[in-house]
C-alpha positions as a Markdown table, in Angstrom:
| # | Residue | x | y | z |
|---|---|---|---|---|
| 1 | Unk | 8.6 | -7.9 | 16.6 |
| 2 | Unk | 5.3 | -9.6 | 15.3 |
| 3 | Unk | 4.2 | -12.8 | 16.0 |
| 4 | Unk | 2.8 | -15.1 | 13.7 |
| 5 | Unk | -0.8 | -16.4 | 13.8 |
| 6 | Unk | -0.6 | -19.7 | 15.5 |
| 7 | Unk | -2.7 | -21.0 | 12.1 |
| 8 | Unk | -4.4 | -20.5 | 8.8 |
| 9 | Unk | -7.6 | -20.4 | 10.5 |
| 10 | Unk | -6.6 | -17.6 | 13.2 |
| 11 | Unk | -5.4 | -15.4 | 10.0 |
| 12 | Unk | -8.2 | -15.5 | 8.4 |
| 13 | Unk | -10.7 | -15.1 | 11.6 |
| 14 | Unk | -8.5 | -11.7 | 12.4 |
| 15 | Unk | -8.5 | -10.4 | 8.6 |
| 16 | Unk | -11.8 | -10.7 | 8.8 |
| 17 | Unk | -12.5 | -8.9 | 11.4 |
| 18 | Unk | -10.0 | -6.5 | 10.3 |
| 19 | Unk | -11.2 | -6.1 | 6.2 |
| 20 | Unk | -12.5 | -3.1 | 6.1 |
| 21 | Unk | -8.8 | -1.3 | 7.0 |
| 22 | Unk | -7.0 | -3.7 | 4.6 |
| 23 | Unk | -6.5 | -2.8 | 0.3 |
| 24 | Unk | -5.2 | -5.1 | -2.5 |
| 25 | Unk | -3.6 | -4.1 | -5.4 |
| 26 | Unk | -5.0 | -6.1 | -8.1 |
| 27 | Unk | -2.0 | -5.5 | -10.0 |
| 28 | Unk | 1.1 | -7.2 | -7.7 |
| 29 | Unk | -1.3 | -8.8 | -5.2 |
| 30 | Unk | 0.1 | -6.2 | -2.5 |
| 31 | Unk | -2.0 | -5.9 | 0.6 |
| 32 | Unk | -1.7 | -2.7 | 2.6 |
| 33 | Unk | -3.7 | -0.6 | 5.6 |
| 34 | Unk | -2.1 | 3.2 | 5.1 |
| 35 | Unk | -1.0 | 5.2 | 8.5 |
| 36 | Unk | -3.8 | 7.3 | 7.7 |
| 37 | Unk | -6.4 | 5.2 | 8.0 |
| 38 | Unk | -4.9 | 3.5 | 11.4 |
| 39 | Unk | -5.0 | 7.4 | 12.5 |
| 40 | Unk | -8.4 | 8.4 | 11.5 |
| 41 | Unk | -10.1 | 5.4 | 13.3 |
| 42 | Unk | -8.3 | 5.9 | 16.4 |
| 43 | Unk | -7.4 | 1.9 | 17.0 |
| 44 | Unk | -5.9 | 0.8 | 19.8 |
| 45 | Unk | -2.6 | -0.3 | 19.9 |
| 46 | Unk | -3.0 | -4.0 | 20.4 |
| 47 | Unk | -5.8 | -3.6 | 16.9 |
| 48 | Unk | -3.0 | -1.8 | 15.2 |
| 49 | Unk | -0.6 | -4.9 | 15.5 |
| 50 | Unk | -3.4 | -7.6 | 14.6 |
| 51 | Unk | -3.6 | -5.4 | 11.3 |
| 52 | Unk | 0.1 | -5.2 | 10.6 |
| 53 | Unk | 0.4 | -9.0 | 11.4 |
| 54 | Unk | -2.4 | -9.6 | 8.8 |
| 55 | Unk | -0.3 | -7.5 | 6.5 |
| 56 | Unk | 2.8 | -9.3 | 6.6 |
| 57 | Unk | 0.9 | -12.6 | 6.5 |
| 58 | Unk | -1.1 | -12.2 | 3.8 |
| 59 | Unk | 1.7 | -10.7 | 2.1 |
| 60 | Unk | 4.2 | -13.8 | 3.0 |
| 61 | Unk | 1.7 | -16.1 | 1.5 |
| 62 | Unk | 1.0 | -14.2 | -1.5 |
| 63 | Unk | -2.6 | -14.5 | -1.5 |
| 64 | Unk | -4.8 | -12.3 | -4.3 |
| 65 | Unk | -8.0 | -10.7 | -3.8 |
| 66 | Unk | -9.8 | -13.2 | -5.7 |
| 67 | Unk | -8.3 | -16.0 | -3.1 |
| 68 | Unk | -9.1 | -13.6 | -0.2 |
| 69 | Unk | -12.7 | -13.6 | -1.9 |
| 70 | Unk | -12.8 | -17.3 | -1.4 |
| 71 | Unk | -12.3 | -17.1 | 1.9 |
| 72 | Unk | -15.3 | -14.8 | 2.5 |
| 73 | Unk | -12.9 | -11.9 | 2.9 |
| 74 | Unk | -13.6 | -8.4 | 0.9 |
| 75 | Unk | -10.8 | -5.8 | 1.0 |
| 76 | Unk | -10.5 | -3.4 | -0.7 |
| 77 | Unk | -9.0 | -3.4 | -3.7 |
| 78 | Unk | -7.4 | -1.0 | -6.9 |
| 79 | Unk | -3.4 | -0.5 | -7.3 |
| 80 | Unk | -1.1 | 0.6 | -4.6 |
| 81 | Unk | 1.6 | 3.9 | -5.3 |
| 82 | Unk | 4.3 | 1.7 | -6.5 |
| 83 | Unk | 2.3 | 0.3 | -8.9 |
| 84 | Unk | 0.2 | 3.2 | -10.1 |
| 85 | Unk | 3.7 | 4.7 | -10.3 |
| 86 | Unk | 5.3 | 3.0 | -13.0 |
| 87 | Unk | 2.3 | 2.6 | -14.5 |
| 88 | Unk | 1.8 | 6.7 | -15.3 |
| 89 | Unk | 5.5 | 6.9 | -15.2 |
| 90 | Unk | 5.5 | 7.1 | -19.1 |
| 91 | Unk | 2.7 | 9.8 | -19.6 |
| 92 | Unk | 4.0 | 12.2 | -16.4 |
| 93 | Unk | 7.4 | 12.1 | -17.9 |
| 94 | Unk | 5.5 | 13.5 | -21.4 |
| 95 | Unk | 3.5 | 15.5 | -19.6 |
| 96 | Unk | 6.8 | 17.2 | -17.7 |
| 97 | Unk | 8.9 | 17.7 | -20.7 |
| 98 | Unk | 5.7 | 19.2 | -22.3 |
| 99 | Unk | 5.6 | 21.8 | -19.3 |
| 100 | Unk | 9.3 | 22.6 | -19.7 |
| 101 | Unk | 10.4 | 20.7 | -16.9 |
| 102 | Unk | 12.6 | 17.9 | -16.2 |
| 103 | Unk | 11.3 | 14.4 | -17.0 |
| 104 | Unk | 12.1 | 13.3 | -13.5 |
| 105 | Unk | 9.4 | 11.2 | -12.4 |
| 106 | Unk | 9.8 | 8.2 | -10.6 |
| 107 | Unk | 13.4 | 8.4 | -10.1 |
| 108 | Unk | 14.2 | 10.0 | -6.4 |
| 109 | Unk | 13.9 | 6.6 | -5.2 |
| 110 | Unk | 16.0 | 7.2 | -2.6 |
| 111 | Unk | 13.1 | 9.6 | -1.0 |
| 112 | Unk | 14.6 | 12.9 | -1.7 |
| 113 | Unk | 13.3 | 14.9 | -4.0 |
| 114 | Unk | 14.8 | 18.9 | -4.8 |
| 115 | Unk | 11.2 | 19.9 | -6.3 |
| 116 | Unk | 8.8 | 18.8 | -3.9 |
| 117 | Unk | 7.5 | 22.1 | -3.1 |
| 118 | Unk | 6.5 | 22.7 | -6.7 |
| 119 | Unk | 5.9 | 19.5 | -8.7 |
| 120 | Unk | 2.1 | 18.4 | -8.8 |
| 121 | Unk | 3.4 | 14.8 | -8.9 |
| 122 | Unk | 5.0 | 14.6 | -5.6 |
| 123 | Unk | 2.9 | 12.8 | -3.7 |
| 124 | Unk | 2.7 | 10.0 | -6.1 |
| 125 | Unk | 6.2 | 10.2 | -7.5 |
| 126 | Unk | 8.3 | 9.7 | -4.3 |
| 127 | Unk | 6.3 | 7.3 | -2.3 |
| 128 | Unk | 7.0 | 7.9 | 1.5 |
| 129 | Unk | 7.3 | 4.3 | 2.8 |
| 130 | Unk | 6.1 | 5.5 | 6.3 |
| 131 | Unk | 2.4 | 5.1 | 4.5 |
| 132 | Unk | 2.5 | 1.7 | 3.8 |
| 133 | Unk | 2.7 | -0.2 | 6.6 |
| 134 | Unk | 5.4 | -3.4 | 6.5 |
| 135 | Unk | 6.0 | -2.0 | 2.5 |
């Protein structure tokens, strides 16, 4: 289980140091660090905590990524897969129907999907939680 910074100060002093792993969704406020980019950088385990802590911190206290600015803190920022989801849900549904396939997008919400070998969408569509971290 992860422990909670002791104070405001120590969150932000560890995001900081940490910013350059972390995105913002400037549409829900979400802040993530994906699987892949933990893997790619080859962290060490005790790093790898201090970022999920900073995830589910930031997250609890529902701070944007124009407050994080404030604080001298720069993530990254654009729309995270839920968002970006329903967002193109509409036009992919078109865009299906158009190609003579079902209009499923968006709805294997459960994770399972019977078309994932075939549909172009797939990575988008069913969003596999394991990437975002504390999701």
């Amino acid at each position: 289980m992860l422990k909670y910074f002791d104070s405001f100060t120590e969150l932000v002093s560890t995001v900081q140091k940490h910013q350059k792993y972390l995105k913002g969704c400037f549409n829900c406020g979400f802040v993530w660090c994906s699987k892949k980019d933990i893997l790619e950088r080859q962290l060490t385990e005790e790093e790898v905590e201090e970022i999920q802590r900073c995830v589910v911190d930031l997250s609890n206290k529902g701070l944007t990524v124009q407050q994080l600015s404030k604080l001298k803190i720069k993530i990254s920022h654009g729309i995270c897969i839920p968002c970006w989801r329903l967002k193109r849900g509409e036009k992919v549904r078109k865009e299906q129907q158009e190609m003579g396939l079902s209009p499923c997008y968006g709805s294997a919400n459960d994770g399972h999907c019977s078309k994932a070998s075939v549909c172009k969408w797939h990575p988008v569509c069913v969003v596999d939680r394991a990437e975002l971290v504390n999701r």
